[in-house]
C-alpha positions as CSV (number, residue, x, y, z in Angstrom):
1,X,-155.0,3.8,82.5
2,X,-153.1,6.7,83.8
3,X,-155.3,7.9,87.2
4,X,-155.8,12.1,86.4
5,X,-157.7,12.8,88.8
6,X,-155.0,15.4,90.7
7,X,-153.6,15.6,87.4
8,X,-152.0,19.1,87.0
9,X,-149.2,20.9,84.9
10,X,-147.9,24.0,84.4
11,X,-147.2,26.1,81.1
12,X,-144.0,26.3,79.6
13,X,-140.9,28.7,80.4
14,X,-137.8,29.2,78.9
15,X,-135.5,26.6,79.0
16,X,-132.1,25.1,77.9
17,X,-131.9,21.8,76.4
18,X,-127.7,20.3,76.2
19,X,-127.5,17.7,73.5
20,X,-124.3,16.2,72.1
21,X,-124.6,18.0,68.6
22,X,-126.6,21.2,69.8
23,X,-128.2,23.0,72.6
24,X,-131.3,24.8,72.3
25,X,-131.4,28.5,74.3
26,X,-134.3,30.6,75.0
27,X,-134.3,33.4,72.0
28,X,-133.4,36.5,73.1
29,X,-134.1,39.2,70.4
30,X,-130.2,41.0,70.8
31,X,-128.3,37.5,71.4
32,X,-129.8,36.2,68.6
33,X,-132.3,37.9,66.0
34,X,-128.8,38.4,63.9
35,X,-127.2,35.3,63.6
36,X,-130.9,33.3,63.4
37,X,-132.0,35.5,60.1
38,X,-128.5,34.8,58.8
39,X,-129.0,31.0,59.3
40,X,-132.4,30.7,58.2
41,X,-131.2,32.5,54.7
42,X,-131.6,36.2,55.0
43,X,-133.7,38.1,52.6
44,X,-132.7,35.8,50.0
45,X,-133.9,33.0,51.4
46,X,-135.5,33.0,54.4
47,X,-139.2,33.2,52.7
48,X,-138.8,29.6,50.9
49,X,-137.5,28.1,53.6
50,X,-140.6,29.1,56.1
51,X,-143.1,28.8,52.8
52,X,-145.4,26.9,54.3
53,X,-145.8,29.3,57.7
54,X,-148.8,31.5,58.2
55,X,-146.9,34.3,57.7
56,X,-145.9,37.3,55.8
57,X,-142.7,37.5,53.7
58,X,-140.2,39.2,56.0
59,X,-137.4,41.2,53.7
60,X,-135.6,42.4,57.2
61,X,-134.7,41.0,60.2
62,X,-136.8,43.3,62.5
63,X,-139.9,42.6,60.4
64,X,-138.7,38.5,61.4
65,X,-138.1,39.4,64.9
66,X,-141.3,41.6,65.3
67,X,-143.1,38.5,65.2
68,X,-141.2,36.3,67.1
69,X,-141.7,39.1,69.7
70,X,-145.2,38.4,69.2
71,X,-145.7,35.6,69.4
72,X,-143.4,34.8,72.4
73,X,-145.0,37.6,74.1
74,X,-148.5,37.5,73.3
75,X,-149.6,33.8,72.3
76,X,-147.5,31.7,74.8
77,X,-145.1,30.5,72.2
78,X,-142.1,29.7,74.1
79,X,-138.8,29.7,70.6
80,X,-135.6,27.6,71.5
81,X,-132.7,28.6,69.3
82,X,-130.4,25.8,68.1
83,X,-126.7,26.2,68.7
84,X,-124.1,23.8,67.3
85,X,-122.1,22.6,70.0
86,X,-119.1,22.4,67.4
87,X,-118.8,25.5,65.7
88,X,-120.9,27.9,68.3
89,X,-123.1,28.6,65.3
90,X,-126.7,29.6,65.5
91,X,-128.4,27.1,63.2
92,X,-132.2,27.2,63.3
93,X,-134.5,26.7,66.0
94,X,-138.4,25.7,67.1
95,X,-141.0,26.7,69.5
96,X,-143.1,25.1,72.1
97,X,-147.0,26.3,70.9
98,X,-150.5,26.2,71.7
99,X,-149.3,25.2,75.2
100,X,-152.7,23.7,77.0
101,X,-151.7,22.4,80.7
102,X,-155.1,21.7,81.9
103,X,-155.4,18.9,79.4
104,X,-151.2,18.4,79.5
105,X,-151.1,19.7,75.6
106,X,-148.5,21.0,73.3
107,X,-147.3,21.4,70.1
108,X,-144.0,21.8,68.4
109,X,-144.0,24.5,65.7
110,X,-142.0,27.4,64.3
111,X,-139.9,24.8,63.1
112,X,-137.1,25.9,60.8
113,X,-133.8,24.6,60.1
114,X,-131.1,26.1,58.2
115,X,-128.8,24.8,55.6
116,X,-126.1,23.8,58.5
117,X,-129.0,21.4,60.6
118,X,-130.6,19.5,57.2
119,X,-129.9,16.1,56.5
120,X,-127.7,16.3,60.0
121,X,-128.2,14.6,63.6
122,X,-128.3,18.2,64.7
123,X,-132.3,18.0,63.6
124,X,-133.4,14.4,65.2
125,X,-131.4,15.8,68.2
126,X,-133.5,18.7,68.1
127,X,-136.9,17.2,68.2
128,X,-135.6,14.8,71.0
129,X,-134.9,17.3,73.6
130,X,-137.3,19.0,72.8
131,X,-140.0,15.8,72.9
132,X,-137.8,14.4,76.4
133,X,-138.3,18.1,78.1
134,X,-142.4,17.6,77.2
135,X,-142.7,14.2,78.6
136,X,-140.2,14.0,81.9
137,X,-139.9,17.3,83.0
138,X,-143.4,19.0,82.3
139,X,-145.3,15.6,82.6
140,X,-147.3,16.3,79.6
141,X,-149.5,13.9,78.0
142,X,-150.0,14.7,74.3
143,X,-147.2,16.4,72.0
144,X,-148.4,17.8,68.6
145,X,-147.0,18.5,65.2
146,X,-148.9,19.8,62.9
147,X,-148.1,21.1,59.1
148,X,-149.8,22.6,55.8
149,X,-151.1,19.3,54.2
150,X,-149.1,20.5,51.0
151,X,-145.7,20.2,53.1
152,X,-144.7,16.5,52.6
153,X,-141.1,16.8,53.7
154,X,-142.5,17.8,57.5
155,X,-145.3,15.0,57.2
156,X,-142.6,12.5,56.3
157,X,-140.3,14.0,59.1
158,X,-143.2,13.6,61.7
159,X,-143.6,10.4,61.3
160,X,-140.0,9.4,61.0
161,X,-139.4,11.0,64.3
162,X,-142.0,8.8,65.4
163,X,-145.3,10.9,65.5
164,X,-148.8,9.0,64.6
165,X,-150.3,11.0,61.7
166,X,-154.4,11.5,62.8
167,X,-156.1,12.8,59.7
168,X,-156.9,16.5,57.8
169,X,-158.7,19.4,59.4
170,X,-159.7,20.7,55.8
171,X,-160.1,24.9,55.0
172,X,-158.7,24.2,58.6
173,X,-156.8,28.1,58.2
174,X,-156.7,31.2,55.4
175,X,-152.7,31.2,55.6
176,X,-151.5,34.0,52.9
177,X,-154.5,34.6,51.7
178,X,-154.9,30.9,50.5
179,X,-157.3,28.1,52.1
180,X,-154.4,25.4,54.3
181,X,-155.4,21.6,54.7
182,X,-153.9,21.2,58.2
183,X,-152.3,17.7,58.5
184,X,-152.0,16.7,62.5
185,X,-149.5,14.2,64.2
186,X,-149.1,13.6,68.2
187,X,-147.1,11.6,70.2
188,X,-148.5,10.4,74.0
189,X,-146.4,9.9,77.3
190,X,-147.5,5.7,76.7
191,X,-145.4,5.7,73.5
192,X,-142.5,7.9,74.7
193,X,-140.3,5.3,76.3
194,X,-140.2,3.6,73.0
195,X,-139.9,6.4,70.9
196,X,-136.8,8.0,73.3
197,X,-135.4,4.6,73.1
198,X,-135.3,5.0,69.1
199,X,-133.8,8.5,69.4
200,X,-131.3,7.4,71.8
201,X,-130.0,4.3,70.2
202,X,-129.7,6.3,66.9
203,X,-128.1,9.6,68.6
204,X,-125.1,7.1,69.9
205,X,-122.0,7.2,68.3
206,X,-122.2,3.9,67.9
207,X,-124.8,4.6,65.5
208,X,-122.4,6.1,62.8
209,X,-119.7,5.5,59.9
210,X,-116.4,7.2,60.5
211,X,-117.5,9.3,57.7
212,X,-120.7,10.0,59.4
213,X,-123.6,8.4,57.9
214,X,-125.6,6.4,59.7
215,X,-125.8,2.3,60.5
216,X,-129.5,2.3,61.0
217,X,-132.7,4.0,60.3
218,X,-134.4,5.6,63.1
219,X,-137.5,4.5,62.2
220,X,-136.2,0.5,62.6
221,X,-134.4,1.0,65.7
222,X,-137.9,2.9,67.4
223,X,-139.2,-1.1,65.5
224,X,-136.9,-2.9,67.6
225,X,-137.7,-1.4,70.6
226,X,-141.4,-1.9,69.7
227,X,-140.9,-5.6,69.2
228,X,-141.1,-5.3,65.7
229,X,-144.1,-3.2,65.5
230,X,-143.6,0.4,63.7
231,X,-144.7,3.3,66.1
């Protein structure tokens, strides 16, 4: 058992996270409000895409940007947007939440990725660095993801990225004027070395067709590592 006694941590800041496929920048309102609305859909689509946020409908991007400055200013949310190293595209992003360093806790929210990340390594890349920056560079000790219970895609991606699902707050929130089930998920610094070995061996070019797809699942190369045993 991990000795806590002088345990301490700071809060978040802006940071920039290189990956292979993308890198994840600090949002800044004029380098990016533009090119993130356009990503995420625009009027015409960025409302079904975020669906399941407690949010408004947004039919401009400075009614979407007007939270963001919100929430990054007012409720320590710290957004990262994701740029494809390729193309120099903006493609989605996510945000650091909730951030609670005298317990070393966090959760990853505000997570939305546009048609250019989905079904792509650019989104388990994503989560990685973001997961790696939690665990080795602010020592935290828990990482959290947490969705409406409704949203299985994000309860199925939690746990393929290799979060343990911990049960339903019920009438946890009122989000748009309806009750939300709140579904929770964490990961712990104990499990990280097997769960960044699973990301790593999958990231690896080695990993891939030449037409792309992949060779193996994440979730049975994060096995392997785990001796068999699913994490």
């Amino acid at each position: 058992m991990r000795d806590l006694a002088n345990y301490k941590v700071a809060a978040p800041t802006p940071v920039t996270l290189a990956g292979r496929f993308l890198t994840l920048e600090p949002y800044d309102r004029e380098k990016h409000l533009a090119d993130l609305w356009d990503a995420l859909g625009g009027a015409e689509g960025i409302n079904e895409l975020i669906r399941y946020f407690p949010n408004d409908q947004y039919s401009t991007a400075e009614e979407f940007g007007a939270w963001l400055d919100n929430v990054n200013a007012n409720l320590g949310f710290v957004t990262l947007v994701a740029r494809e190293n390729a193309s120099g595209a903006v493609v989605g992003m996510a945000s650091y939440m909730r951030p609670d360093p005298k317990n070393g806790v966090i959760e990853v929210g505000s997570v939305a990725h546009g048609l250019a990340m989905k079904r792509s390594p650019m989104s388990t890349e994503l989560h990685y660095l973001m997961a790696r920056h939690v665990f080795e560079t602010l020592d935290y000790r828990r990482y959290e993801w947490k969705c409406h219970n409704e949203n299985e895609p994000s309860k199925v991606t939690a746990l393929r990225y290799g979060f343990t699902f911990e049960g339903v707050f019920r009438q946890h929130i009122i989000s748009r004027g309806a009750n939300r089930d709140t579904a929770w998920f964490s990961m712990i610094d104990s499990e990280w070395p097997v769960i960044k070995a699973g990301f790593e061996a999958w990231l690896s070019p080695d990993n891939f067709n030449e037409d792309g797809r992949q060779k193996k699942r994440l979730e049975d190369l994060r096995a392997e590592f785990a001796g068999g045993k699913t994490t």
